[in-house]
TORLOTI-637838 format. One line per field, with one value per residue: residue number from 1; x, y, z of N, C-alpha, C in turn; residue in one letter. Coordinates in steps of 0.05 Angstrom, whole numbers. Layout:
n: c(NUM,...)
n.u: c(X,...)
n.v: c(Y,...)
n.w: c(Z,...)
ca.u: c(X,...)
ca.v: c(Y,...)
ca.w: c(Z,...)
c.u: c(X,...)
c.v: c(Y,...)
c.w: c(Z,...)
res: c(A,...)
This chain:
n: c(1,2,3,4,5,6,7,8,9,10,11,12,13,14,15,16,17,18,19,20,21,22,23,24,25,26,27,28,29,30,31,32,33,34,35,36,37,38,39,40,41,42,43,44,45,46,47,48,49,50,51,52,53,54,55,56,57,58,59,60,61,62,63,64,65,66,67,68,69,70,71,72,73,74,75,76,77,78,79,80,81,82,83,84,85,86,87,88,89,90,91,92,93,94,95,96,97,98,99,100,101,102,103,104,105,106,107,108,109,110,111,112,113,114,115,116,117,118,119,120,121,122,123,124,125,126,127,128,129,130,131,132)
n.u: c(-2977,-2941,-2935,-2891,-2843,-2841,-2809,-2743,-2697,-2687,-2642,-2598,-2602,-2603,-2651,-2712,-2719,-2769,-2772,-2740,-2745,-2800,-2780,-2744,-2796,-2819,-2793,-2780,-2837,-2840,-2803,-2826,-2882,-2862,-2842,-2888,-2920,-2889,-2895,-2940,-2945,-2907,-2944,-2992,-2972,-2956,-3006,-3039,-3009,-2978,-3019,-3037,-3086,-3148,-3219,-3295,-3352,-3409,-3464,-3500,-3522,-3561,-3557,-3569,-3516,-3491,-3467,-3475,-3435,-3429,-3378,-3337,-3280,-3217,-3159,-3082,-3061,-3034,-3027,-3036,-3067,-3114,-3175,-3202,-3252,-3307,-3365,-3413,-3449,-3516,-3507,-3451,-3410,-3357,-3373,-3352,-3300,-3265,-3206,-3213,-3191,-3154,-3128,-3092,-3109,-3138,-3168,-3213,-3258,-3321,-3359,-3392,-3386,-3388,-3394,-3371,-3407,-3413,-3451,-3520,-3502,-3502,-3489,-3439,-3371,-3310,-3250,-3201,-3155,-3101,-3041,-3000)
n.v: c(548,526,501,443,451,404,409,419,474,513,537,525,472,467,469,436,377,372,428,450,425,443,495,477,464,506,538,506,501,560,573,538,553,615,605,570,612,649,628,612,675,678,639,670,727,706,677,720,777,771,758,766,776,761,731,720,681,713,708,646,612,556,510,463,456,483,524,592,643,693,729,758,802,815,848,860,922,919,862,800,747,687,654,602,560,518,468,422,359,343,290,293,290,323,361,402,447,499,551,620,675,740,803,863,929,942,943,910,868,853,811,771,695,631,572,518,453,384,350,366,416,436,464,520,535,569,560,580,634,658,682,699)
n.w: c(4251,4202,4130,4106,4058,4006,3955,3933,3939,3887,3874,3899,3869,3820,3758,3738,3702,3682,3678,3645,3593,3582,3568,3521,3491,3484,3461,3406,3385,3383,3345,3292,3290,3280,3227,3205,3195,3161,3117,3097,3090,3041,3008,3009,2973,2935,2908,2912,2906,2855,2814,2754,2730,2733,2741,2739,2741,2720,2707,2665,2619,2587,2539,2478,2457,2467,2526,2543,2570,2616,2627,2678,2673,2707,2704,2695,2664,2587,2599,2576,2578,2596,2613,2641,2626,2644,2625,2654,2650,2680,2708,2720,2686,2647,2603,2555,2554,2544,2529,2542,2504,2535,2523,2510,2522,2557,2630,2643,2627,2605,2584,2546,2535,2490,2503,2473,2472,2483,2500,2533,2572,2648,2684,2691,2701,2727,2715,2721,2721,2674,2665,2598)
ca.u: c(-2967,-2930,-2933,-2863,-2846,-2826,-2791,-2716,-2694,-2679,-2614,-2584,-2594,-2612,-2670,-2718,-2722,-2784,-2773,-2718,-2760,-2825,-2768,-2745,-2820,-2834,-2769,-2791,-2864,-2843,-2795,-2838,-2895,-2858,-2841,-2913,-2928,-2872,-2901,-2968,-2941,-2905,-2959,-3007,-2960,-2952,-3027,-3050,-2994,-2976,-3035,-3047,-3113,-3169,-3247,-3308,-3374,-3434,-3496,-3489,-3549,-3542,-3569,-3571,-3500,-3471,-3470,-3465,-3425,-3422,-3350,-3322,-3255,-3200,-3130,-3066,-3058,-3012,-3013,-3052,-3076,-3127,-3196,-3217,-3281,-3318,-3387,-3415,-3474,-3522,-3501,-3426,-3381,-3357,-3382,-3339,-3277,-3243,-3197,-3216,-3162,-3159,-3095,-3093,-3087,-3162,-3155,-3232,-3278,-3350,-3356,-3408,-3369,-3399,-3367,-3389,-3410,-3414,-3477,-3527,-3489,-3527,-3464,-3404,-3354,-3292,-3228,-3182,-3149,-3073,-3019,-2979)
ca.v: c(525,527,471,444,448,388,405,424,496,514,562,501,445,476,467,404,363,385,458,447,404,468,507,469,455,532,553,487,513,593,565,522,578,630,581,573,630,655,600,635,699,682,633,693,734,697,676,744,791,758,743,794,769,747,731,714,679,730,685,628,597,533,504,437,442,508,537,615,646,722,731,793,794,833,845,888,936,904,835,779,718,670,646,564,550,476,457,390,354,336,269,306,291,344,364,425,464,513,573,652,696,769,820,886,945,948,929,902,851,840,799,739,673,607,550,488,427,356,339,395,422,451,478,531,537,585,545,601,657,653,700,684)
ca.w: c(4237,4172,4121,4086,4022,3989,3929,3932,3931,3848,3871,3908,3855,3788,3744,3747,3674,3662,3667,3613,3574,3571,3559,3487,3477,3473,3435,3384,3378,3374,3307,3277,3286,3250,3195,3195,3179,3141,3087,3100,3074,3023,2984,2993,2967,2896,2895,2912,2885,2837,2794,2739,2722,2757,2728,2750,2722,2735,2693,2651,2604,2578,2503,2471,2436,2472,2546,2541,2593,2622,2644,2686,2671,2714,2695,2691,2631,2583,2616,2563,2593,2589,2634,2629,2631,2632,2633,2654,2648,2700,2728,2728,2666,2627,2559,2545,2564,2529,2543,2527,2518,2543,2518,2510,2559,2581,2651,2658,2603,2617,2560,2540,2510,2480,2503,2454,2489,2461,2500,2535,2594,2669,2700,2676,2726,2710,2734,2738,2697,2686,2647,2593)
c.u: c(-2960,-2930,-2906,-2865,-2829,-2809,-2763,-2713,-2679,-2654,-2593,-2584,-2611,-2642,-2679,-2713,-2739,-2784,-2741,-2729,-2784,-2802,-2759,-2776,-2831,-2815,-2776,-2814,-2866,-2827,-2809,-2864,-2883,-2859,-2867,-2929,-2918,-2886,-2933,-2968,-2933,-2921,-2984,-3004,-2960,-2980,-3044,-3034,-2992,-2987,-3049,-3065,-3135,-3197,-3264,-3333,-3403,-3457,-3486,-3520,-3543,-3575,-3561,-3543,-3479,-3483,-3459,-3459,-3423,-3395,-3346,-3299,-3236,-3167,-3115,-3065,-3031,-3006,-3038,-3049,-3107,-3144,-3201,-3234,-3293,-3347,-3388,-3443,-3492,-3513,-3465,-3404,-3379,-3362,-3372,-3321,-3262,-3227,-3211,-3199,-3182,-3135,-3121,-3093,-3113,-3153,-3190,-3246,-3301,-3363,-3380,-3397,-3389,-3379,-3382,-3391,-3415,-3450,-3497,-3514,-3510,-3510,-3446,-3393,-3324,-3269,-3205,-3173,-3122,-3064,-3011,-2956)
c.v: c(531,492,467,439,415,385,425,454,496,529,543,476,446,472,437,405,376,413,472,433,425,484,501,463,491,539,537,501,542,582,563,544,594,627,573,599,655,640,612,657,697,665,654,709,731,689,709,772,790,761,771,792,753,748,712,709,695,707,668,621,573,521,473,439,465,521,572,628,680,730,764,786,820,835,869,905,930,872,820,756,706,662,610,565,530,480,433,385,343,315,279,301,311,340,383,441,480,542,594,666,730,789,849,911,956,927,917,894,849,836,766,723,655,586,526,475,407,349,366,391,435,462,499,544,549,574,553,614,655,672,691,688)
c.w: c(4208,4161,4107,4073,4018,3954,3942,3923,3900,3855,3879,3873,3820,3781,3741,3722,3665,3659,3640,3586,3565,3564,3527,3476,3466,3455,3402,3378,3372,3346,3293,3270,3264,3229,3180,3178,3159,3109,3079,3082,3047,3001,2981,2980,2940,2886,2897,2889,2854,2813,2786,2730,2733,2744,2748,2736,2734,2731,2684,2639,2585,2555,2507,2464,2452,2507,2543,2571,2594,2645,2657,2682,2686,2715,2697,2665,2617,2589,2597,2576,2580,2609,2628,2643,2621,2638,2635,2656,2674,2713,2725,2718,2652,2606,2553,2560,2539,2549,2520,2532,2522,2544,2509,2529,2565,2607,2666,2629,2624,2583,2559,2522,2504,2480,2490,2477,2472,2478,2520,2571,2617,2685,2678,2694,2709,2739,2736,2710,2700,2664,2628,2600)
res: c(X,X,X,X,X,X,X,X,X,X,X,X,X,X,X,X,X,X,X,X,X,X,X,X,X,X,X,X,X,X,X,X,X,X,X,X,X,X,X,X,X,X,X,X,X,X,X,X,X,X,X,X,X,X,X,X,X,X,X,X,X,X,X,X,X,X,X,X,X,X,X,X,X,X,X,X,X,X,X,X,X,X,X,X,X,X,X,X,X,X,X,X,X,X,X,X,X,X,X,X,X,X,X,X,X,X,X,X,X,X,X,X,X,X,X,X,X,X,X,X,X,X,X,X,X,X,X,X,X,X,X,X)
């Protein structure tokens, strides 16, 4: 005993809807993919490449009037830029921000700053390092 098919030979009467329909759903989703990750590459690209200076806060100790900060700083030789660094106070407004610059053609600071504060700070958070 054989059982019959019920669907219509595909050489006789073409392609159903839906196998034209997975067909633009995969060609749409392989585009849009690449595109994905084309966009991928190139913002790591400019935040990674890119960026000729980069720092990091090792310690921090914090005073009545001043948070002292222990920066690493890493950079290109030749390339001056700048780190921002804020402290804030316990319940979580800021009391101090300034920038530290960094030129010249060492390509590494391990450097302790003093960032004032208006009231006593318990945080110092380093909110990025940029070029001029």
């Amino acid at each position: 005993m054989s059982t019959a098919t019920t669907r219509p030979p595909e050489s006789r009467y073409g392609r159903s809807s839906d196998a034209r329909a997975d067909r633009t759903l995969k060609v749409v989703g392989t585009v849009l993919g690449a595109a994905l990750l084309a966009l991928i590459g190139w913002f790591a690209y400019h935040y990674v490449g890119q960026s000729g200076i980069s720092g990091e806060v090792i310690t921090f100790e914090t005073g009545e009037d001043a948070v002292k900060v222990h920066l690493e700083v890493h950079k290109d030789a030749g390339v001056d830029g700048y780190c921002t660094v804020r402290s804030q106070s316990e319940d979580g407004a800021e009391v101090g921000r300034a920038d530290f610059r960094f030129s010249g053609d060492r390509t590494r600071f391990d450097q302790v700053v003093t960032l004032r504060t208006k009231a006593p700070g318990s945080t110092a958070e380093l909110l990025g390092c940029h070029t001029d």
